[in-house]
BAVO-309308 format. One line per 4 residues: number of its first residue (from 1); their letters; for each residue x, y, z of N, C-alpha, C. Coordinates in Angstrom, 3 decimals, padded with zeros to 6 digits, always signed. Layout:
N
NUM> a> X/Y/Z/X/Y/Z/X/Y/Z | ...;
END
This chain:
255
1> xxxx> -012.183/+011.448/-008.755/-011.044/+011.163/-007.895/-010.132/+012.389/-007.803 | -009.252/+012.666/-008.429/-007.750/+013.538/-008.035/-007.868/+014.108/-009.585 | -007.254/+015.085/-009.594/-007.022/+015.959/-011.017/-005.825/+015.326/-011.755 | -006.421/+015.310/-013.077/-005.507/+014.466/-014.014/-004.049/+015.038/-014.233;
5> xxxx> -002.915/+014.484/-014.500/-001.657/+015.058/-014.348/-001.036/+014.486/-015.393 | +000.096/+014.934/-015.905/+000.694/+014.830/-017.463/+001.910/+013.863/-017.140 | +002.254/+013.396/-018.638/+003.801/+012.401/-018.967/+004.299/+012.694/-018.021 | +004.600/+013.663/-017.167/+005.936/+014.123/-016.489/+005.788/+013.278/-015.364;
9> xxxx> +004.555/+013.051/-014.861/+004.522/+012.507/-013.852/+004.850/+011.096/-013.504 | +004.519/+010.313/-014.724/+005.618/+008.433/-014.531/+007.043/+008.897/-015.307 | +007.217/+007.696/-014.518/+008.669/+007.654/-014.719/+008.729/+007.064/-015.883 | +010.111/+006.694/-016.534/+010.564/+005.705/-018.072/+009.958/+004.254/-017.318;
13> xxxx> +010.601/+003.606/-016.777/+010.183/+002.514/-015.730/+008.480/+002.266/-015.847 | +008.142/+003.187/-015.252/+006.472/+003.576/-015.402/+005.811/+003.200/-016.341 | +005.744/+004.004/-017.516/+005.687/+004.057/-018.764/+005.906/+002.893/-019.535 | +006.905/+002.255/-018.897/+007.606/+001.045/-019.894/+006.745/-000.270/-019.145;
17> xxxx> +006.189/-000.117/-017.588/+005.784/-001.195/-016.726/+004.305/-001.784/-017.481 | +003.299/-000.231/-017.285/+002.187/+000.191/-017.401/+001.706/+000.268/-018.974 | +002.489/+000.043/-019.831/+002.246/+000.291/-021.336/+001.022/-000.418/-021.806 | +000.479/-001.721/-021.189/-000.783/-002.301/-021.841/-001.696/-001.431/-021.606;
21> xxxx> -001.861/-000.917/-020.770/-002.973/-000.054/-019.607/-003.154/+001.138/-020.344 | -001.399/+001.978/-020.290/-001.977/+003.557/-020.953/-002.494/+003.518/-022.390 | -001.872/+002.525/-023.093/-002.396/+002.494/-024.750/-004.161/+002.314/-024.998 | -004.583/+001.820/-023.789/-006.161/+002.108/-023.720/-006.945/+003.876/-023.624;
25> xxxx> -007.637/+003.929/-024.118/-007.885/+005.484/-024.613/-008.339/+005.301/-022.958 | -009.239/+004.518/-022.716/-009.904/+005.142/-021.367/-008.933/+005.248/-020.216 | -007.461/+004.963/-020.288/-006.587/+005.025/-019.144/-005.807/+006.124/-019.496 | -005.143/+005.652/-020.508/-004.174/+006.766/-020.894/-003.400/+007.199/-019.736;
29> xxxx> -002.616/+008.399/-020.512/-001.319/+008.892/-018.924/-001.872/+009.477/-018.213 | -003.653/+009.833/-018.260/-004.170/+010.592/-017.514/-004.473/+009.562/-015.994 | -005.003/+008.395/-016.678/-005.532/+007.494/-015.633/-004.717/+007.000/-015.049 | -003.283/+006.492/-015.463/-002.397/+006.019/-015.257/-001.808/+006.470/-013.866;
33> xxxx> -001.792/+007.785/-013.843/-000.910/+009.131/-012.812/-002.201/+008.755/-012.031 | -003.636/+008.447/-012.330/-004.717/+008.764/-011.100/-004.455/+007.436/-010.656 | -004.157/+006.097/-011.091/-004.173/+004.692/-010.386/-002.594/+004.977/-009.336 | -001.983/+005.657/-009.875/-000.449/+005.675/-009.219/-000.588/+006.724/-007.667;
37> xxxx> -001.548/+007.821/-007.714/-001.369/+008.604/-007.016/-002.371/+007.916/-005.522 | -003.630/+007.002/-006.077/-004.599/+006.065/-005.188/-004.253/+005.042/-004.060 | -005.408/+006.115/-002.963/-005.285/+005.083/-001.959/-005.982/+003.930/-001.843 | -005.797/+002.575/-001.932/-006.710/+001.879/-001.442/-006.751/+000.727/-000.392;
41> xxxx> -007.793/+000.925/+000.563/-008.227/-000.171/+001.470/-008.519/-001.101/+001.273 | -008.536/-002.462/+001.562/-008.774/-003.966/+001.410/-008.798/-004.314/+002.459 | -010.127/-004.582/+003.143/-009.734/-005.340/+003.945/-010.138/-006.850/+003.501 | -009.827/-007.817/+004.241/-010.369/-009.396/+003.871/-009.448/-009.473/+003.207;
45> xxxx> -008.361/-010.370/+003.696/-007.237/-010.768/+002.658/-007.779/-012.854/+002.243 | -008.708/-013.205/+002.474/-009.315/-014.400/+001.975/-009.490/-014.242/+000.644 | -010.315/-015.254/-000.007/-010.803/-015.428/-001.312/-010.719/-014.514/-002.171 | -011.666/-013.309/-001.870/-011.825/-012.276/-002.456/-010.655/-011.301/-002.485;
49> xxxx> -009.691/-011.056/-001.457/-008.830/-009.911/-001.257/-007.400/-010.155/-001.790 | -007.553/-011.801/-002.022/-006.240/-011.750/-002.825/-005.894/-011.242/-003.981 | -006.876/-011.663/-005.086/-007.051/-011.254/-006.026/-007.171/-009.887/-006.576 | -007.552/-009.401/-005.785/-008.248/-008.027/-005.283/-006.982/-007.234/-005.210;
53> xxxx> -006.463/-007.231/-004.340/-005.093/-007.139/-004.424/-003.902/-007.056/-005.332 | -004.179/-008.476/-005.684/-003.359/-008.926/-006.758/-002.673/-007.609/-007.769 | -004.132/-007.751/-008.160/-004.671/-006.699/-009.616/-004.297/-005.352/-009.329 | -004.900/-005.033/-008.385/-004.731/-003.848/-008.020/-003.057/-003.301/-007.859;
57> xxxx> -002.676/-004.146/-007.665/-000.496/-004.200/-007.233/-000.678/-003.956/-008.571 | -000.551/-004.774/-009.445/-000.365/-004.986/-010.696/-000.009/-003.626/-011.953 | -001.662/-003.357/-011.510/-001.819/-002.056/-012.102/-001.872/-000.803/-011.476 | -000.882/-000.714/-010.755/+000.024/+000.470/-010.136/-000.690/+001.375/-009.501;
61> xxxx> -001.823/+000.559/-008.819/-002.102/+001.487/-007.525/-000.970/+002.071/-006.739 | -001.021/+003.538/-006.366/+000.443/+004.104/-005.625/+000.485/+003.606/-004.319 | -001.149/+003.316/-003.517/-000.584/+002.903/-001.221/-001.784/+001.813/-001.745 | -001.481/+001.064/-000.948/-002.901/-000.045/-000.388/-002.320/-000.199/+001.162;
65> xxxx> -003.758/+000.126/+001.560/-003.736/-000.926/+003.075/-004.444/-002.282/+002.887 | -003.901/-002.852/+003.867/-003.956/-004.576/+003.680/-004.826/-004.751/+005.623 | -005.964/-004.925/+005.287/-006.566/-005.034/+007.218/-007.372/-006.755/+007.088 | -006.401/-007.488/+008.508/-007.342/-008.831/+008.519/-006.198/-009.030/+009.723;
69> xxxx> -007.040/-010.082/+010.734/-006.858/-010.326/+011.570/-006.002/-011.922/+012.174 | -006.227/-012.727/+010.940/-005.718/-014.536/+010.325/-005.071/-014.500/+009.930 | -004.607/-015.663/+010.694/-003.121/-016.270/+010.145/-003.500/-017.525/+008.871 | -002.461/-017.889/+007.871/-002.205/-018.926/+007.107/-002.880/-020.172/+007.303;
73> xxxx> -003.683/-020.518/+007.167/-003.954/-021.950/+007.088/-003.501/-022.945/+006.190 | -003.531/-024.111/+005.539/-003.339/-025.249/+004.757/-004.502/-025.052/+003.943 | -006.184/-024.781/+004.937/-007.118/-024.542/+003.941/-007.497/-023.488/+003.311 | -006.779/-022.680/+003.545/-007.132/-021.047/+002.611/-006.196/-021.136/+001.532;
77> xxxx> -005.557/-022.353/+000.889/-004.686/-022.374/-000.346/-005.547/-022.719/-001.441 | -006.578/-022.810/-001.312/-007.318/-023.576/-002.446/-007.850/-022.312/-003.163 | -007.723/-021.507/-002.710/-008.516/-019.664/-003.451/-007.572/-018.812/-003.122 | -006.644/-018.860/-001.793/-005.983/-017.641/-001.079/-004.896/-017.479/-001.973;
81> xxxx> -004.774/-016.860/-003.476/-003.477/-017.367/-003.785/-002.345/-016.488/-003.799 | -002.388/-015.725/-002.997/-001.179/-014.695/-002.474/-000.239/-015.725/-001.698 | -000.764/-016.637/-001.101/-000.157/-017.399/-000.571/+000.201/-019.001/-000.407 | +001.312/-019.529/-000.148/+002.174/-020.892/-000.485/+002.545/-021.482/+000.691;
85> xxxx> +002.899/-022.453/+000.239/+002.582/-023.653/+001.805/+003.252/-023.394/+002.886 | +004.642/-022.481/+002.340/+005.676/-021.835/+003.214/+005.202/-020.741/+004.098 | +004.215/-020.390/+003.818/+003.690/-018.947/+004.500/+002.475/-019.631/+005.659 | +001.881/-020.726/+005.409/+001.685/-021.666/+007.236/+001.650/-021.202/+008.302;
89> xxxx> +000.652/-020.418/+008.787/+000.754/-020.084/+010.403/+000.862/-018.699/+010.179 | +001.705/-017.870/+009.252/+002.163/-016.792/+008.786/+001.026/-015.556/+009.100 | +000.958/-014.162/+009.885/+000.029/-013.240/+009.619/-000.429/-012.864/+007.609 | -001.617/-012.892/+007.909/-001.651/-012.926/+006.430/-001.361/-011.296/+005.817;
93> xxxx> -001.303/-010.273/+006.736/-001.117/-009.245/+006.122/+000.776/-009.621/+005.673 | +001.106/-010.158/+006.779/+002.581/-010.171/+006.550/+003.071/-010.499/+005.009 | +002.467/-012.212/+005.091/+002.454/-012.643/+004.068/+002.307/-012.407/+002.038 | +001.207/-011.329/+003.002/+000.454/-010.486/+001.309/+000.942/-009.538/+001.166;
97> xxxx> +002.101/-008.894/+002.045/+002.210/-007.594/+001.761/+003.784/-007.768/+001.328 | +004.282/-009.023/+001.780/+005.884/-009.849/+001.264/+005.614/-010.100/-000.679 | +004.449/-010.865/-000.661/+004.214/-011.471/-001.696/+003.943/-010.092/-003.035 | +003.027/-009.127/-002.533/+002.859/-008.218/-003.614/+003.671/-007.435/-003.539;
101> xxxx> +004.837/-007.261/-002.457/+005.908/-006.497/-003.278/+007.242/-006.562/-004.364 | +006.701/-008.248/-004.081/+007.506/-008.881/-005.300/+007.014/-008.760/-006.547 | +005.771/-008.530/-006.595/+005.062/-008.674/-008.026/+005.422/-006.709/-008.436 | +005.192/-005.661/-007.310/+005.412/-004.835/-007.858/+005.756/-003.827/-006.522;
105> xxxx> +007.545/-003.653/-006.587/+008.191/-003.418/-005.597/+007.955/-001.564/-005.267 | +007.542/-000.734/-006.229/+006.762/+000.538/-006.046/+005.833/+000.779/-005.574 | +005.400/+000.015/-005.053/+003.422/-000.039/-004.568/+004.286/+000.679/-002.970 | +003.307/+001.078/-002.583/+003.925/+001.647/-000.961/+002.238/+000.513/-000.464;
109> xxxx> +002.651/-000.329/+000.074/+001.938/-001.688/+001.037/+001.979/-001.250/+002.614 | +000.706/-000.422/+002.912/+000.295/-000.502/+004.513/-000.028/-001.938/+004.950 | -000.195/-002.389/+006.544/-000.836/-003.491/+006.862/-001.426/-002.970/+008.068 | -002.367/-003.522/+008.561/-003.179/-004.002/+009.822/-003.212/-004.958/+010.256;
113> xxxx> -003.195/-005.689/+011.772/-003.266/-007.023/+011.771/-004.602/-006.622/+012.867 | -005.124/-006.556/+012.454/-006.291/-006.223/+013.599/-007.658/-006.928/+013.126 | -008.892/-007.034/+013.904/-010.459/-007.657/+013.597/-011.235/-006.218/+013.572 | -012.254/-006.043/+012.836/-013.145/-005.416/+012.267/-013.743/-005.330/+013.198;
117> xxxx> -014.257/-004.581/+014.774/-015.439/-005.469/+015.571/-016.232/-003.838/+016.163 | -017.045/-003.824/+017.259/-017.391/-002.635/+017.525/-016.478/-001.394/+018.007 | -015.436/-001.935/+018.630/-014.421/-001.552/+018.659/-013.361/-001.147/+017.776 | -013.533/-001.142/+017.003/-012.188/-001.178/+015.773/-012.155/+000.735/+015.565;
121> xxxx> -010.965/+001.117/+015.850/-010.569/+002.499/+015.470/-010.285/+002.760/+013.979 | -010.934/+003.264/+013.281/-010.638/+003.756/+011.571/-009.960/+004.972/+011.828 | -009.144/+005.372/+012.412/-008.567/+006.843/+012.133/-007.452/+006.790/+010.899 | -007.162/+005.454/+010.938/-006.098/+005.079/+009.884/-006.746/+004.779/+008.617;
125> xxxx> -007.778/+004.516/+008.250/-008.718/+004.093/+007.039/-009.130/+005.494/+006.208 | -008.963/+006.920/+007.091/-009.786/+007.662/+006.691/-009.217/+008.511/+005.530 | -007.867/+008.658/+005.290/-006.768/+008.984/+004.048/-007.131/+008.191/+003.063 | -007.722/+007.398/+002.784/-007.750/+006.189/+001.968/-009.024/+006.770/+000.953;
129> xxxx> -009.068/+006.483/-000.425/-009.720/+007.195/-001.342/-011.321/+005.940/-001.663 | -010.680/+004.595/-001.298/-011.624/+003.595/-001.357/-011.352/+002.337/-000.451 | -012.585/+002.446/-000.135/-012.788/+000.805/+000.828/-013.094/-000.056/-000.135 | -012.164/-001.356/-000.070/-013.233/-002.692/-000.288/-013.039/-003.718/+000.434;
133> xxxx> -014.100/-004.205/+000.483/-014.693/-005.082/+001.414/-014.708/-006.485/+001.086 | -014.258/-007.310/+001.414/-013.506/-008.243/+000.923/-014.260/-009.775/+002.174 | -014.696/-009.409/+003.384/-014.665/-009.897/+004.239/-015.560/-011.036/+003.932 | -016.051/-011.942/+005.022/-017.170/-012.785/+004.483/-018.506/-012.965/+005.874;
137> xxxx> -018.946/-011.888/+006.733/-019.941/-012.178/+006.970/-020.556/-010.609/+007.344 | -022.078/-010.905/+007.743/-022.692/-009.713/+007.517/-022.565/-009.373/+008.572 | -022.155/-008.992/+010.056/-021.608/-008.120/+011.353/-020.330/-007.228/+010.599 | -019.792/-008.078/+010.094/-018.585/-007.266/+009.347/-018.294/-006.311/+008.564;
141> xxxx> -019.087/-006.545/+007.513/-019.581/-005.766/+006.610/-020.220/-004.773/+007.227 | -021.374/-004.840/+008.037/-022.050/-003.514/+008.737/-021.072/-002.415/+009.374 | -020.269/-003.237/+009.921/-019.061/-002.150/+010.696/-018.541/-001.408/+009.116 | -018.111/-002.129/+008.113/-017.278/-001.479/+007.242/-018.192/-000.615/+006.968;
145> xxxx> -019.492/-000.906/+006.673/-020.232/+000.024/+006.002/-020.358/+001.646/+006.457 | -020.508/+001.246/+007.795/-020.851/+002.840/+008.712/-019.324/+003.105/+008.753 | -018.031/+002.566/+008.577/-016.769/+003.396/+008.279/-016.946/+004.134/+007.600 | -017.481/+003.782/+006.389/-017.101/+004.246/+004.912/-018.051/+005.715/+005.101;
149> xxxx> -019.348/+005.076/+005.604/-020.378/+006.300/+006.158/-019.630/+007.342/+006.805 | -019.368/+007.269/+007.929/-018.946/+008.257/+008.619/-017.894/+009.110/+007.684 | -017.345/+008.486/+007.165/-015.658/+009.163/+006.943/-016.033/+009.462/+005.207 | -017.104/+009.211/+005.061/-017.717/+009.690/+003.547/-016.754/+009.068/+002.684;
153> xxxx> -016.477/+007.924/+002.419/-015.566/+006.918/+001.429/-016.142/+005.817/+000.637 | -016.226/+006.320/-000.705/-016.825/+004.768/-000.989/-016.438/+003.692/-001.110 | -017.594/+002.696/-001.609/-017.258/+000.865/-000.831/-017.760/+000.169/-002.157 | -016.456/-000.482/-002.020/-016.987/-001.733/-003.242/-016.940/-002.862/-002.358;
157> xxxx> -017.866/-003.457/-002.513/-018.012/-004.453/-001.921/-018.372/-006.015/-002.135 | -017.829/-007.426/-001.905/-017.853/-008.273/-002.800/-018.351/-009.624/-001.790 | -018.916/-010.487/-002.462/-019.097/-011.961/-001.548/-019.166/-012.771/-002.781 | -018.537/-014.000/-002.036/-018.565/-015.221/-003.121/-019.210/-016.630/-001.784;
161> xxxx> -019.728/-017.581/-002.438/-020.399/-019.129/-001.872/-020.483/-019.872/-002.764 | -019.745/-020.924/-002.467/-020.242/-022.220/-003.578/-019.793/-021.937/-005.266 | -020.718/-021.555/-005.757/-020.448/-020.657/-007.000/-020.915/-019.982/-007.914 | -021.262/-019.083/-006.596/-022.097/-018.301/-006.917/-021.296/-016.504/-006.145;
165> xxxx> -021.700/-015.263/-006.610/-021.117/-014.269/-005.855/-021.903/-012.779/-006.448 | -021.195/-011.998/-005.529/-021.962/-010.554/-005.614/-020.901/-009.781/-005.172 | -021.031/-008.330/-006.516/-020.360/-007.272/-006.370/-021.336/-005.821/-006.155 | -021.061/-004.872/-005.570/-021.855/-003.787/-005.690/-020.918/-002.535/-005.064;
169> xxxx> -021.239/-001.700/-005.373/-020.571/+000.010/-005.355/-021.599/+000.748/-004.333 | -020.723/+001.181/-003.551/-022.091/+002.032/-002.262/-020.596/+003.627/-002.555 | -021.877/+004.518/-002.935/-021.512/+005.951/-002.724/-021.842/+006.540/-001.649 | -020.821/+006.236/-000.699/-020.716/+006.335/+000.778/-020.458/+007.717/+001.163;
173> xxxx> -020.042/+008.445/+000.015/-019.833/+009.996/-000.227/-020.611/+010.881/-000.559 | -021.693/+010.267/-000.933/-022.788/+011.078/-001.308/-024.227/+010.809/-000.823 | -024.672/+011.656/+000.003/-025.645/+012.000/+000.913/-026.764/+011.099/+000.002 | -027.036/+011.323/-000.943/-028.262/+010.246/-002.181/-028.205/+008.986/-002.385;
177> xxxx> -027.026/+008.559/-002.152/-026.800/+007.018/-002.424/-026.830/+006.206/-001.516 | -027.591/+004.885/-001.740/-028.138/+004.147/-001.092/-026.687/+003.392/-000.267 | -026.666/+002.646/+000.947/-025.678/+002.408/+001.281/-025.934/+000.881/+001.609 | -025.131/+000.154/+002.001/-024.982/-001.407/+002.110/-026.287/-001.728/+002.903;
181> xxxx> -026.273/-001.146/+004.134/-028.288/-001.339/+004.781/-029.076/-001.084/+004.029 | -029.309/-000.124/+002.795/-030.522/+000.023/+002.284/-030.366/-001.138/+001.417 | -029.701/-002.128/+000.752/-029.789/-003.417/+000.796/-030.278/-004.285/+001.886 | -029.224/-004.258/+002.824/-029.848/-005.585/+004.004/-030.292/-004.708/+004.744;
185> xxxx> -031.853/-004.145/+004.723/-031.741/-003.544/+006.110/-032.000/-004.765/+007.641 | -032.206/-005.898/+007.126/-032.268/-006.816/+008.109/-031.553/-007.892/+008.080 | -030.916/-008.222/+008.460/-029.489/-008.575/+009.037/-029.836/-010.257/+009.238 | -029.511/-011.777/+008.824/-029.906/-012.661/+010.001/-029.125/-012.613/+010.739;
189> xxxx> -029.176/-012.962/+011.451/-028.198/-013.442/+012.736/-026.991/-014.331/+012.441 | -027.286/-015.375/+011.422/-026.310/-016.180/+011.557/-026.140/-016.116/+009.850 | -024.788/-016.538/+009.015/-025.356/-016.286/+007.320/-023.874/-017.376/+007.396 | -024.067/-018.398/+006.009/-023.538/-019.447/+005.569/-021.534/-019.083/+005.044;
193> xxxx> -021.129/-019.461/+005.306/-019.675/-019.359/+004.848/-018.626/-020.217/+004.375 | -018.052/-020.161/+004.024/-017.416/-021.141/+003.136/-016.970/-022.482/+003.828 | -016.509/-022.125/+005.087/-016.244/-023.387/+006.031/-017.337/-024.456/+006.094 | -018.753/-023.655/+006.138/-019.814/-024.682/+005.937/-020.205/-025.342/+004.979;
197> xxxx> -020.630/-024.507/+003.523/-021.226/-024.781/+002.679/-020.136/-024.986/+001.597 | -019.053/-024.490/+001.728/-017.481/-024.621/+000.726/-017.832/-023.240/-000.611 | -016.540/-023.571/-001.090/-016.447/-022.962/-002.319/-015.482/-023.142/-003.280 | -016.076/-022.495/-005.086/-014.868/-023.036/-005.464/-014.042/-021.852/-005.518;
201> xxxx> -012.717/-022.322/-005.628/-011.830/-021.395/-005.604/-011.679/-020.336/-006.815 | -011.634/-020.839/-008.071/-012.122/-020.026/-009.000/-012.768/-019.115/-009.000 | -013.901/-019.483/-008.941/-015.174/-018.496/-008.397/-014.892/-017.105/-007.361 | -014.209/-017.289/-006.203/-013.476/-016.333/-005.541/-012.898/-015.789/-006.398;
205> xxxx> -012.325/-016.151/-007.117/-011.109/-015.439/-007.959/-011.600/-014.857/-008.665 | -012.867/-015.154/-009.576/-013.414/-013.914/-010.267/-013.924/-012.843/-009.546 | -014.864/-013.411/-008.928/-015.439/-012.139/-008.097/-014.135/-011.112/-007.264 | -013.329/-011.797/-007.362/-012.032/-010.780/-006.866/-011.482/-009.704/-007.375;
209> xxxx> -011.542/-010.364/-009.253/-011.092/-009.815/-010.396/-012.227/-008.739/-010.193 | -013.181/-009.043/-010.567/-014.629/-007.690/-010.777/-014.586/-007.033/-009.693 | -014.326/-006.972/-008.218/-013.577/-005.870/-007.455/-012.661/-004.981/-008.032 | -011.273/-005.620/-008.247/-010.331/-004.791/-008.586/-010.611/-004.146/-010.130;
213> xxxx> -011.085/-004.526/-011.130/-011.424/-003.980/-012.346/-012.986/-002.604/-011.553 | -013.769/-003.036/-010.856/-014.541/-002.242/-010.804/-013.629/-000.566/-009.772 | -012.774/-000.973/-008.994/-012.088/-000.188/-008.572/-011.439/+000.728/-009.324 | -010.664/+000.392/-010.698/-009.850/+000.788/-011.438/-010.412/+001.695/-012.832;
217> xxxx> -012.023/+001.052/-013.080/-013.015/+001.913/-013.471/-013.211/+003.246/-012.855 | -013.305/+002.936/-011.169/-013.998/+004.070/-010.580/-012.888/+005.481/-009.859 | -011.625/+004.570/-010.044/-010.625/+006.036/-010.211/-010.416/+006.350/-011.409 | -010.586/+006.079/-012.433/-010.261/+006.156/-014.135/-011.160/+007.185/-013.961;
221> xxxx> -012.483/+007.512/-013.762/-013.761/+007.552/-014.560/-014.291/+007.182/-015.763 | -014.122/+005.524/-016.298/-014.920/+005.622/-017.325/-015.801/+004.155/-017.115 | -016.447/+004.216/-018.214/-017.415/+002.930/-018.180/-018.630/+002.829/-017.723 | -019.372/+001.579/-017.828/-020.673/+001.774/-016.480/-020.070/+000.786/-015.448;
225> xxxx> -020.078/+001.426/-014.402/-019.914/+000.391/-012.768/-020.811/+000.002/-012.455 | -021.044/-000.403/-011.487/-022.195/-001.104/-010.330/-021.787/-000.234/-009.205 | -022.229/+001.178/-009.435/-022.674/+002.199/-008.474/-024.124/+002.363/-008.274 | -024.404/+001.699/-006.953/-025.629/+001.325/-006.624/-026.284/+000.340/-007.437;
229> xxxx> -025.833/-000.794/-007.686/-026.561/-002.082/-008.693/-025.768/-003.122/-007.595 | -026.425/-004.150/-008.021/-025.677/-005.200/-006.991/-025.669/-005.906/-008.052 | -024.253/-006.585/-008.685/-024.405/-007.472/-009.808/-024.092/-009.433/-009.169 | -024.808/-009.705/-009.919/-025.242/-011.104/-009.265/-024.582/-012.468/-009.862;
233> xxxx> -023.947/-012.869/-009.835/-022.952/-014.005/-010.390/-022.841/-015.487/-010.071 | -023.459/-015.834/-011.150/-023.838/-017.619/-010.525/-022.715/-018.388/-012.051 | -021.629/-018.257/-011.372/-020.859/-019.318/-012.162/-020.641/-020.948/-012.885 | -022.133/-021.577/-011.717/-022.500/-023.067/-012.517/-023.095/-023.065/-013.128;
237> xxxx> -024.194/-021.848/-013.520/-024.701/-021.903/-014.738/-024.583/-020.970/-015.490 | -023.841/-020.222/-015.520/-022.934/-018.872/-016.424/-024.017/-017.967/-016.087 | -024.854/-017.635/-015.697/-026.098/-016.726/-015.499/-025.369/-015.380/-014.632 | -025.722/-014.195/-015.341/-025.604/-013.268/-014.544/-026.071/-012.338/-014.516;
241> xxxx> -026.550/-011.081/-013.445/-027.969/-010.173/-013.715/-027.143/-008.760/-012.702 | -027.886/-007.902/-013.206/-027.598/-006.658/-012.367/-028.780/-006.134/-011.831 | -028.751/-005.826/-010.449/-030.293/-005.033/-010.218/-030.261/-004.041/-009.539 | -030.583/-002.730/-009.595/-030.739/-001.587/-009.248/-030.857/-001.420/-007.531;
245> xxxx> -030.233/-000.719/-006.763/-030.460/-000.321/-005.552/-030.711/+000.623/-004.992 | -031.979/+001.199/-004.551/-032.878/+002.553/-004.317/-032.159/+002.249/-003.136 | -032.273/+004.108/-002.463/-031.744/+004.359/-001.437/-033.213/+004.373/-000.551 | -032.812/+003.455/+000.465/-034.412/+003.627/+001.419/-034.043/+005.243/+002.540;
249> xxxx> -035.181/+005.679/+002.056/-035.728/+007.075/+002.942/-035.358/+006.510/+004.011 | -035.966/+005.286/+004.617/-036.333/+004.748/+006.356/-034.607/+004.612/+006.900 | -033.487/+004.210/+006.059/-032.435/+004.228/+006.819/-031.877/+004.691/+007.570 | -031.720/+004.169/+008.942/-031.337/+004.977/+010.046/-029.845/+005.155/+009.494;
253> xxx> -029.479/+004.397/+008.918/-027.505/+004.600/+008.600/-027.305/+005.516/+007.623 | -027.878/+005.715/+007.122/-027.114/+007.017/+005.853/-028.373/+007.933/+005.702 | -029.632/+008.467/+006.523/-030.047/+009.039/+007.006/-029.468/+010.661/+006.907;
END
C-alpha cells in the first residue's frame, strides 16, 4: 500500500481512539497511519456493505466512498444494519454516510447515488486504493470487475444466500492474477437473490465482517488473505473451505 509513517502522524485523539488495534504487533503505528491515510470503495450498501462499512469506519479508514443506487426499505432491516425504521424511503448512501459519521466523525465519507450498469463512469473510483464489492448479482459484479481491471485496483469481493457465502481477493493490479472471470468465465443469465430464496441476516453480517477484516489485512500487510482463493462459508453447518484460483490464459478480461 503507502509507505509506513511514524507517532507523529495520529493525533492524542488517534492514539487514544485506535489503542486496541495499535497494541497488536501486526498494526502497530505503522498500520495504523496506513488504515488512516486509505482509500476505500464500497459499493453495495445491502447486507454485505453495511457491515463492511461499519468496520471499516470503525477502524479508521481515512476516505470511503459509499456507491448504490436504493432507497430504504422496511425489508432491508433484517441485515441492513446501518439503518432504522426512521431512515424509510431514505437514499441509502445518505443514510450510511449520516449513520457512520456518528460512529466515527473523522472518516472523510464520499457518496454516489448512482447504478453500476454499462454506462456507469468510474473516473471517480479511480483515486481509491480498493474496491469492494458488496453488490448481489453477477451483471454487476462483471462491470465492477473490468473497473478494477482497467484502473488496475484491487477487489475484494463478497456474496452471501440463505446461509451460506463467499469471499475472495482479485489482484486487479497485477498483470498474473487471476481476476473475477477467470472464476465465472460463464455467466448464467439469471442467478438467485435474496428476495427469492431469502437470507439470514447474520450470515450477511459475517461475510461482511471477513470483507472488512480481509481489507484491513491487505493495507496492513500481514497475515494470509484470500488473494486469489475464494473462501467458501456455509454457516448451517459451520463448514468452511478455501480453494485456490488459477488465472485462465483464455481470459479475454485480464488478458
Amino acid at each position: 500500500m503507502q509507505a509506513k509513517k511514524t507517532k507523529a502522524d495520529l493525533t492524542d485523539n488517534q492514539l487514544l481512539r485506535y489503542n486496541r488495534q495499535i497494541v497488536l504487533p501486526e498494526i502497530d503505528i505503522n498500520g495504523q497511519n496506513l488504515l488512516s491515510n486509505a482509500k476505500i470503495a464500497i459499493i453495495g450498501l445491502g447486507g454485505l456493505g453495511c457491515p463492511a462499512a461499519t468496520y471499516l469506519v470503525s477502524s479508521g479508514i481515512g476516505t470511503m466512498l459509499l456507491v448504490d443506487h436504493d432507497d430504504v426499505s422496511l425489508s432491508n432491516l433484517n441485515r441492513q444494519t446501518l439503518f432504522t425504521e426512521t431512515d424509510i424511503d431514505k437514499r441509502k448512501v445518505d443514510a450510511a454516510k449520516q449513520r457512520l459519521l456518528k460512529f466515527n466523525s473523522e472518516v472523510s465519507v464520499n457518496t454516489k447515488y448512482i447504478k453500476i450498469d454499462k454506462d456507469f463512469n468510474d473516473r471517480f473510483i479511480k483515486t481509491y486504493d480498493i474496491i469492494i464489492d458488496c453488490t448481489d448479482n453477477f451483471e454487476t459484479r462483471t462491470i465492477i470487475n473490468q473497473i478494477a481491471l482497467l484502473n488496475k485496483i484491487p477487489l475484494i469481493t463478497g456474496a452471501a444466500l440463505k446461509f451460506e457465502g463467499q469471499v475472495a481477493l482479485f489482484r486487479n493490479d497485477l498483470d498474473t492474477a487471476p481476476c473475477y472471470r477467470c472464476l465465472y468465465p460463464d455467466l448464467p443469465a439469471t442467478s438467485g437473490s435474496c428476495v427469492d430464496t431469502g437470507i439470514l441476516g447474520s450470515v450477511a453480517g459475517f461475510v461482511g465482517t471477513v470483507l472488512a477484516n480481509e481489507c484491513i489485512k491487505f493495507i496492513c500487510n500481514f497475515g494470509n488473505n484470500f488473494d486469489s482463493k475464494l473462501f467458501l462459508i456455509d454457516l448451517k453447518n459451520n463448514d468452511f473451505k478455501t480453494i485456490k484460483i488459477n488465472k485462465d490464459k483464455k481470459c479475454v478480461h485480464c488478458e
